[in-house]
Backbone as a ProteinNet text record, in pm:
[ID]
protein_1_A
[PRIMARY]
XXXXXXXXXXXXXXXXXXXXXXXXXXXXXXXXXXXXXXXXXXXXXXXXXXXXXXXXXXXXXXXXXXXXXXXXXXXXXXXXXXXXXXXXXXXXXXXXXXXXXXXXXXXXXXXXXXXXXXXXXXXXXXXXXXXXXXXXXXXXXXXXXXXXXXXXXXXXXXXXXXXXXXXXXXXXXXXX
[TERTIARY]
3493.9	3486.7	3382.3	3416.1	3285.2	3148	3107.1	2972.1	2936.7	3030.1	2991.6	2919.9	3045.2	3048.7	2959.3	2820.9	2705.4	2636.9	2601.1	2484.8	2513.7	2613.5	2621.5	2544.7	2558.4	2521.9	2398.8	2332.7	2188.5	2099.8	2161	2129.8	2095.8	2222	2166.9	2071.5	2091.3	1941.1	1826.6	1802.9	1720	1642.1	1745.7	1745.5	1695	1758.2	1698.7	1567.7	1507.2	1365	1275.8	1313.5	1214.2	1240.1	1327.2	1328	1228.3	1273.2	1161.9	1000.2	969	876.7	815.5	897	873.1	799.9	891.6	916.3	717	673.4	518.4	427.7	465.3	335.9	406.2	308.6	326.1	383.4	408.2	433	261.6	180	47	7	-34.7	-77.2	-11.1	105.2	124.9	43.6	74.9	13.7	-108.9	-184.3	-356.6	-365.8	-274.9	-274.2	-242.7	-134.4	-117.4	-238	-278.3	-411.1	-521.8	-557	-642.3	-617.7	-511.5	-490.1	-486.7	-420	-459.2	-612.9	-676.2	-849.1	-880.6	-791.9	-879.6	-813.7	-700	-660.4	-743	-812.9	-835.2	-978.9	-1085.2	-1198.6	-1166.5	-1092.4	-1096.5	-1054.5	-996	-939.4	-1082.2	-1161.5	-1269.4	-1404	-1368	-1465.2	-1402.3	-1320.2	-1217	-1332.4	-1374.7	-1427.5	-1574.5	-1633.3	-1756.9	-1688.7	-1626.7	-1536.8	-1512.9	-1435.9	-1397.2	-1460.7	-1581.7	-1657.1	-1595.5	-1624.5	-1559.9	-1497.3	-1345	-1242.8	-1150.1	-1040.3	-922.5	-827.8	-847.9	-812.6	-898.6	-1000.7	-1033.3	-1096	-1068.7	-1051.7	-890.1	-821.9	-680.8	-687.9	-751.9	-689.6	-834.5	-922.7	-998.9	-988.2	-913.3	-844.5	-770.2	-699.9	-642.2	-694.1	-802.5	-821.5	-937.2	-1040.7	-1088.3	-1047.3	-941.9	-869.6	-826.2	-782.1	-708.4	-826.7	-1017.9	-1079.3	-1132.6	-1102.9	-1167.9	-1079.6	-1014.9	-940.9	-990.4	-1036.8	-1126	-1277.8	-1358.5	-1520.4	-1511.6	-1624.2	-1727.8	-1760.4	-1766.5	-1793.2	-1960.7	-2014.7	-2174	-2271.4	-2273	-2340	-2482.8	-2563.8	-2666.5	-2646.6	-2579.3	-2520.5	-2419.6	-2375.9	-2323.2	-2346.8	-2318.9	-2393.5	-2361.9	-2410.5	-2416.7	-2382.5	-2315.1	-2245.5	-2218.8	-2300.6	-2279.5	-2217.5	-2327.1	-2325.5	-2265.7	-2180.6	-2054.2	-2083.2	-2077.9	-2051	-1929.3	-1903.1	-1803.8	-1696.4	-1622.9	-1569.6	-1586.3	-1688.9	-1690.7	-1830.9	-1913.8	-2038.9	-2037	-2194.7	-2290.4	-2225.2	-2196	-2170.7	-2014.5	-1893.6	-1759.6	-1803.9	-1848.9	-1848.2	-1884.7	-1996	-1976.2	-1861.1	-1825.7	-1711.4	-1586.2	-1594.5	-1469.3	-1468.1	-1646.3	-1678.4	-1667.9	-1710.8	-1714.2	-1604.1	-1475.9	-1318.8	-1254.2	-1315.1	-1282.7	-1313	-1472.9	-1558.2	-1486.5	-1474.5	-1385.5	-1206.4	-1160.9	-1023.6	-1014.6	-1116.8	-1126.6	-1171.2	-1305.7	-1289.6	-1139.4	-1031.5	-949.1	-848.1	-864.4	-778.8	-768.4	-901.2	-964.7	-898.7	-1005.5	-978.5	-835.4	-759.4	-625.9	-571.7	-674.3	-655.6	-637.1	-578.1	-577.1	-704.1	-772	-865.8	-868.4	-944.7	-988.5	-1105	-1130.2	-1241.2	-1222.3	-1328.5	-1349	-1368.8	-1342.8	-1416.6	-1569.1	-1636.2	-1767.2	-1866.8	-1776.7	-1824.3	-1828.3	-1685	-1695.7	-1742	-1794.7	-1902	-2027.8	-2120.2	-2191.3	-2196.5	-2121.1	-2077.8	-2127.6	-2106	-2075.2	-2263.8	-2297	-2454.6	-2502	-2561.5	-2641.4	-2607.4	-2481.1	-2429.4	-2461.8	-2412.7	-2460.2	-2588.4	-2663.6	-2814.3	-2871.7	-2817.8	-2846.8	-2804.7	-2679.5	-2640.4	-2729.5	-2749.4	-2818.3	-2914.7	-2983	-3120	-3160.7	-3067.7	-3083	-3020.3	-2936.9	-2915.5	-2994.3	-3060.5	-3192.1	-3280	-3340.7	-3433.5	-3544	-3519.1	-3599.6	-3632.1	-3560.5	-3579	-3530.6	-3571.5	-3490.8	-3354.3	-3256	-3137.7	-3185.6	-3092.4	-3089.2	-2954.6	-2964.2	-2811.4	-2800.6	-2879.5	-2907.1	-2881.3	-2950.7	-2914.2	-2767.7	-2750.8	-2590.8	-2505.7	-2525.6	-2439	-2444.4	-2558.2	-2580	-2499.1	-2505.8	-2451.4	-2305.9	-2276.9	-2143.5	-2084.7	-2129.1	-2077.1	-2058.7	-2132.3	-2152.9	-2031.4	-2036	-1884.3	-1775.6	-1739.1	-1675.3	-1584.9	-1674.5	-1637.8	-1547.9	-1663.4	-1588.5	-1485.1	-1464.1	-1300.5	-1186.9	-1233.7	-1130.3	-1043.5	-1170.5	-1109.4	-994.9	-1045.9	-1003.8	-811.2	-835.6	-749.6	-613.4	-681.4	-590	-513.7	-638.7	-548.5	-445.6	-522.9	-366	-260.7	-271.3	-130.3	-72.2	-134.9	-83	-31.1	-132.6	-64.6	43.5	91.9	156.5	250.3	278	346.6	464.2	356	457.6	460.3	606.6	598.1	544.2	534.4	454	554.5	602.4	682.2	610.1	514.9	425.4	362.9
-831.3	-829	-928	-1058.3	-1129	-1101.6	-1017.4	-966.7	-895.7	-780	-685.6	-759.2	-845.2	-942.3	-988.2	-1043	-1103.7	-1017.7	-928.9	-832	-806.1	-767.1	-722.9	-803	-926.9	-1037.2	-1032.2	-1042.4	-1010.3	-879.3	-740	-671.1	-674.8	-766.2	-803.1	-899.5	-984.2	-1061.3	-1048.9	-914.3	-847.6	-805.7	-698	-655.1	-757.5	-863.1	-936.4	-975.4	-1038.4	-1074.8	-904.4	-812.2	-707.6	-663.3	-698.4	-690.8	-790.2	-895.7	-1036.8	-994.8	-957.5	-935.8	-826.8	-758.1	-619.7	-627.3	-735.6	-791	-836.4	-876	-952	-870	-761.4	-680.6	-497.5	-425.1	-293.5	-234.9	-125.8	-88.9	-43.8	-19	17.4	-61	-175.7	-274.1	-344.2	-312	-371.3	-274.1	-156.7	-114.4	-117.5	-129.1	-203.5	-352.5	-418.2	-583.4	-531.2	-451.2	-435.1	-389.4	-246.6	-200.7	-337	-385.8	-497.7	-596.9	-678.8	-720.2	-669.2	-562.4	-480.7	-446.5	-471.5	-447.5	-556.6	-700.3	-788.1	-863.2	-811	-839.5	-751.6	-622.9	-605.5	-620.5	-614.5	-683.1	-842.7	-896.1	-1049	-1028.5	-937.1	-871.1	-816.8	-745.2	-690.7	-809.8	-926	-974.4	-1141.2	-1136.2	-1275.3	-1344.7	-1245.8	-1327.8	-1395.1	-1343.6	-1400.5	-1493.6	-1489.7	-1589.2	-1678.8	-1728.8	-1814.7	-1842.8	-1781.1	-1783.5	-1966.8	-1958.6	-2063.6	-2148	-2059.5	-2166.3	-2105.6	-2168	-2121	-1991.5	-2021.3	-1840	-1754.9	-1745.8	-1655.4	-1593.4	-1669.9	-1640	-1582.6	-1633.2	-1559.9	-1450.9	-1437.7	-1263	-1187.4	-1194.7	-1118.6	-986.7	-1015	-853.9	-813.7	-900.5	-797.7	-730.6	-804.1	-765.4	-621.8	-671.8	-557.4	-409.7	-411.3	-282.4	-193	-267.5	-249.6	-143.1	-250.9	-168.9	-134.7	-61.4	21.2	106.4	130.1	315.2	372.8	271.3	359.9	307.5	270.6	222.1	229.6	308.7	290.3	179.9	65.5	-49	-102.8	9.9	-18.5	-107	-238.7	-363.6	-334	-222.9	-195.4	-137.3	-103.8	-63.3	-181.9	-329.3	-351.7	-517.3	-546.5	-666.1	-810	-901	-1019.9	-1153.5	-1194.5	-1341.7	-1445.2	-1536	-1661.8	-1660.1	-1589.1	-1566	-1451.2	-1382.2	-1314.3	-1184.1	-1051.9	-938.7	-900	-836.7	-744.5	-699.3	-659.5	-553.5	-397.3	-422.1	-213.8	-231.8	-112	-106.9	-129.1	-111.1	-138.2	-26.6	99.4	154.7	149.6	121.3	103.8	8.9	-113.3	-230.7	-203.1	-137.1	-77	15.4	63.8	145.3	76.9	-22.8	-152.3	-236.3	-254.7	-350.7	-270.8	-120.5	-80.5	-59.9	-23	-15.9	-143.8	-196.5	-398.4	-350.3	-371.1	-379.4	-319.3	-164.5	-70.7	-138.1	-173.5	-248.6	-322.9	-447	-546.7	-501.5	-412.9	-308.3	-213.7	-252.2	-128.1	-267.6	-337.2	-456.5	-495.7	-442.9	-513.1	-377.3	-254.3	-115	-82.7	-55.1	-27.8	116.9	170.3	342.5	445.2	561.6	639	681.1	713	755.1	933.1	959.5	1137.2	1168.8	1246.2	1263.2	1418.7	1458.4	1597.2	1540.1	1659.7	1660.7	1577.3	1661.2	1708.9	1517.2	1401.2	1279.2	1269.2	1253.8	1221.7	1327	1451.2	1541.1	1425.3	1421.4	1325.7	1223	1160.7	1011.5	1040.8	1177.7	1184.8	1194.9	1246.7	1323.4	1235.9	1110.6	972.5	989.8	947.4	923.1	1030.6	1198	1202.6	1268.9	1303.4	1263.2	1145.4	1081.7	966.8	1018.7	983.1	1014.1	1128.4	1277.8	1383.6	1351.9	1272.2	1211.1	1120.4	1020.5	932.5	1002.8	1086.6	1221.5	1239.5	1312.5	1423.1	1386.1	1213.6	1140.4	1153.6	1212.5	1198.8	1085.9	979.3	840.8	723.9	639.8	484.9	480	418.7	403.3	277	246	109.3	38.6	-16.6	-106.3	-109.2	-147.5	-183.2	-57.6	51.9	116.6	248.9	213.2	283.6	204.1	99.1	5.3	-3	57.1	114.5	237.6	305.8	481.1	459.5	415.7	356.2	259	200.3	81.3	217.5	256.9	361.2	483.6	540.9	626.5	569.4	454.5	334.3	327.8	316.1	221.7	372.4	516.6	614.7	673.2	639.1	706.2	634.2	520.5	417.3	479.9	497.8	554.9	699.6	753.7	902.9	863.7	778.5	771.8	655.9	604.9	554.2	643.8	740.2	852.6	955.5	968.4	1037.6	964.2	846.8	726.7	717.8	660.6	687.1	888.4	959.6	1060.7	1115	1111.8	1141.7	1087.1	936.3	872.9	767	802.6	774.5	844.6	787.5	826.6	830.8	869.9	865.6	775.4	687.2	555.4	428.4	438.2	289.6	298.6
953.4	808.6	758.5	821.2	777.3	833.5	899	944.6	844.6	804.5	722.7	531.5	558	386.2	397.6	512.7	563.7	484	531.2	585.2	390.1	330.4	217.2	142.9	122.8	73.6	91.9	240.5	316.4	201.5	178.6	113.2	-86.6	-105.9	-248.6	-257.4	-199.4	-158.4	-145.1	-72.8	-89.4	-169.9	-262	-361.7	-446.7	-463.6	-589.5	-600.8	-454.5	-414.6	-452.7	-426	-420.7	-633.3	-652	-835.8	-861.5	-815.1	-892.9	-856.4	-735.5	-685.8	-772.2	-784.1	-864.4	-1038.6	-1055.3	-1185.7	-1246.4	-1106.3	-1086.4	-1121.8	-1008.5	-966.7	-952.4	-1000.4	-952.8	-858.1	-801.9	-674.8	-631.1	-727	-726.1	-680.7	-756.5	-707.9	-559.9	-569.7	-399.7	-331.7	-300.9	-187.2	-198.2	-300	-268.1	-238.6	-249.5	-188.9	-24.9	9.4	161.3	218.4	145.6	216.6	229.2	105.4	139.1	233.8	277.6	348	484.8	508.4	664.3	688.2	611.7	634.1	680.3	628.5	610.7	773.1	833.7	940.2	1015	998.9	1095	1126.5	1000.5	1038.1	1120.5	1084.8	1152	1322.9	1316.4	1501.3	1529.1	1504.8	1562.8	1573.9	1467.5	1457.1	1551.8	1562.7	1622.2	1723.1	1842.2	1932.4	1843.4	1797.5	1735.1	1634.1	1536.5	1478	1518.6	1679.4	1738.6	1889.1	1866	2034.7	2076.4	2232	2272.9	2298.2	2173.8	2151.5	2274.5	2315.6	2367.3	2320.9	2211.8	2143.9	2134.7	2128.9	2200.6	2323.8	2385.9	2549.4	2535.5	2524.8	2578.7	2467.9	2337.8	2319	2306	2409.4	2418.6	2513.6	2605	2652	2645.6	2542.1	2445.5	2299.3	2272	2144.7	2161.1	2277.5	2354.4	2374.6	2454.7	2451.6	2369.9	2263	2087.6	2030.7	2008.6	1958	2023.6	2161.4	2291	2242.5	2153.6	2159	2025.2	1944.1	1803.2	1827	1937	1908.1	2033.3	2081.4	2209	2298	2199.9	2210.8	2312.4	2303.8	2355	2313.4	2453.6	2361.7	2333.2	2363.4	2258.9	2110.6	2123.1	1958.4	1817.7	1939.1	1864.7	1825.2	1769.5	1648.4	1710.9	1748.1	1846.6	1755	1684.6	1623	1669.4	1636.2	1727.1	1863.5	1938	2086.6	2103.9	2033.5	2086.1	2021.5	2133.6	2036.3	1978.9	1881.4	1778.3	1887	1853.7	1964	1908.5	1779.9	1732.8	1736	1726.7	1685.5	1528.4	1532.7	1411.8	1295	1362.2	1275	1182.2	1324.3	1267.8	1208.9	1244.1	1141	999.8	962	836.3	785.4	823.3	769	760.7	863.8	826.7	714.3	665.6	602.6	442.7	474.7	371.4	311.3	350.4	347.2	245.7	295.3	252.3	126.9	127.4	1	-85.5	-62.6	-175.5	-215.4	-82.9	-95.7	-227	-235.8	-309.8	-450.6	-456.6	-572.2	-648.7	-574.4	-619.7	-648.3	-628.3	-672.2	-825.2	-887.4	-1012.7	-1073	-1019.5	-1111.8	-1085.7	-1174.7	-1158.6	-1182.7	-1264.9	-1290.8	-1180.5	-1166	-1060.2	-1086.2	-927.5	-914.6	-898.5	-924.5	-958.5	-897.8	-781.7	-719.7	-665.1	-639.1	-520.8	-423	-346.7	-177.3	-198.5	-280.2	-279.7	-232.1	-309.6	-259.8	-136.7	-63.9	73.7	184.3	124.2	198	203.4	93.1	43.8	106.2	171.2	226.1	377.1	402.7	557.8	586.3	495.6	553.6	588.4	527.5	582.2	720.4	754.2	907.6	970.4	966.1	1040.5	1079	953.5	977.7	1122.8	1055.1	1152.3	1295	1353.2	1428.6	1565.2	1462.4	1482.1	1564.3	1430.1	1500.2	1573.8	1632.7	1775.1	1852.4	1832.3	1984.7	2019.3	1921.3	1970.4	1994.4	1990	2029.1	1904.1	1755.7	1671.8	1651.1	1591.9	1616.5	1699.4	1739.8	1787.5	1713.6	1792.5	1711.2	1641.9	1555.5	1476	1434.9	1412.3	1403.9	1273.6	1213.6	1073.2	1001.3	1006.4	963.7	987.5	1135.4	1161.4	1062.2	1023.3	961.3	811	799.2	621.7	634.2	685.9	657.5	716.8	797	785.6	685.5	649.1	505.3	368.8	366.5	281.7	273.1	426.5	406.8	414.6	454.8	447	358.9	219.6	118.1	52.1	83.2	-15.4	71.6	179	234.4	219.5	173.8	150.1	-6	-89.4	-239.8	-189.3	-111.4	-46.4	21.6	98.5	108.9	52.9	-40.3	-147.2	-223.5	-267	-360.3	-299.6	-192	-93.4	-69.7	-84.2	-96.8	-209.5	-279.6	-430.3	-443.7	-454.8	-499.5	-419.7	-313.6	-231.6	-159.5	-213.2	-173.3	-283.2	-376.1	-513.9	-634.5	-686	-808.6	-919.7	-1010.8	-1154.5	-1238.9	-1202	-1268.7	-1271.7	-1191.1	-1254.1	-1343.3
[MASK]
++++++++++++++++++++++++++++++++++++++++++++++++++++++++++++++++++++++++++++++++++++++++++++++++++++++++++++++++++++++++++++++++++++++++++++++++++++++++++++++++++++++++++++++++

């Protein structure tokens, strides 16, 4: 009985912190503080070893942090961006699209309106890239870093809007 009278107690408790909390901020606005924040954890994971080259941390979570972005990036050290000694663990190009994600994150912090878009942008978004792409296949041009990392920053920033609105519209109510 007293476990249960715990946990009850545990639950209004709850409750009250997520009212007060509530009381602050949106449910809108939270989940663009979470999204922003999970960007901002995970650029700092891709970017950790150059961040902390030579410390003790990062030696011990570099194979782990390696592996993590070895299942979404190639991780080819001609392709990818060198920071105080240390490469990225994504290329030139994820790094823009990480960076661009952020960028838009922090933009959606300020703008608070639902956003309203077509396809027809993030068609738009994609061509730079893979223009690009196309064309260091096919040996039309030299790759570049610089610029994988423009056309990535670029679709980046607009899939981030893309998939906000599929969060918002689809994941909440029309009560905020």
């Amino acid at each position: 009985m007293e476990a249960v009278q715990g946990n009850t107690s545990f639950n209004k408790n709850k409750r009250l912190l997520l009212n007060l909390i509530a009381g602050f901020i949106s449910r809108k606005r939270a989940i663009r503080i979470f999204l922003f924040l999970s960007l901002v954890l995970w650029c700092i994971g891709f970017s950790f070893n150059s961040l902390f080259s030579g410390t003790v941390a990062a030696g011990i979570t570099y194979p782990f942090l390696k592996k993590i972005f070895h299942m979404v990036c190639h991780q080819l050290d001609e392709k990818t961006f060198n920071i105080n000694g240390a490469k990225l663990f994504v290329c030139a190009r994820c790094t823009g699209i990480y960076l661009g994600a952020l960028a838009s994150s922090i933009a959606s912090l300020f703008y608070i309106k639902r956003f309203s878009l077509r396809l027809k942008l993030l068609y738009i978004s994609m061509v730079p890239m893979l223009i690009d792409v196309a064309a260091t296949t096919f040996k039309i041009y030299d790759y570049s870093k610089m610029l994988a990392f423009t056309t990535g920053l670029f679709f980046g920033s607009v899939v981030f809007i893309y998939i906000l609105i599929a969060i918002e519209n689809n994941f909440m109510d029309d009560s905020y």
